[in-house]
C-alpha positions, 0 to 999 in steps of 0.5 A: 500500500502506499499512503500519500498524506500530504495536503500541499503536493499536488502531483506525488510519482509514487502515486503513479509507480504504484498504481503501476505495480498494482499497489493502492493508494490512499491519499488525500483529494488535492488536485493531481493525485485526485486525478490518478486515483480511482476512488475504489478501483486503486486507491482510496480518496479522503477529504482534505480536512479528515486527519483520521482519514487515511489511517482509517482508509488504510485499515479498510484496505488491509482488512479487504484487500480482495476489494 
């Protein structure tokens, strides 16, 4: 899993090199990474204001990674 939680870098490599690999992404919805990221098919989108939001989503996907 790679986990992209800045609020400010709108464009993050790893984001793409993962999608590459297979790998999901969480990551915050700020523009660039938001438009690399189907929310569900490869990763999974927070809000930007939710500080919680990316640990839970990271649970989520290590609880169901068959999703």
């Amino acid at each position: 899993m790679n986990v992209h939680t800045s609020v400010t870098e709108g464009w993050g490599l790893s984001t793409l090199e993962a999608s590459a690999a297979g790998t999901p992404t969480v990551s915050y919805d700020v523009l660039g990474v938001s438009d690399a990221i189907e929310d569900g098919i490869n990763g999974i989108k927070v809000k930007n204001d939710d500080r919680k939001g990316p640990s839970d989503a990271a649970f989520q996907i290590l609880n169901e990674p068959e999703k």
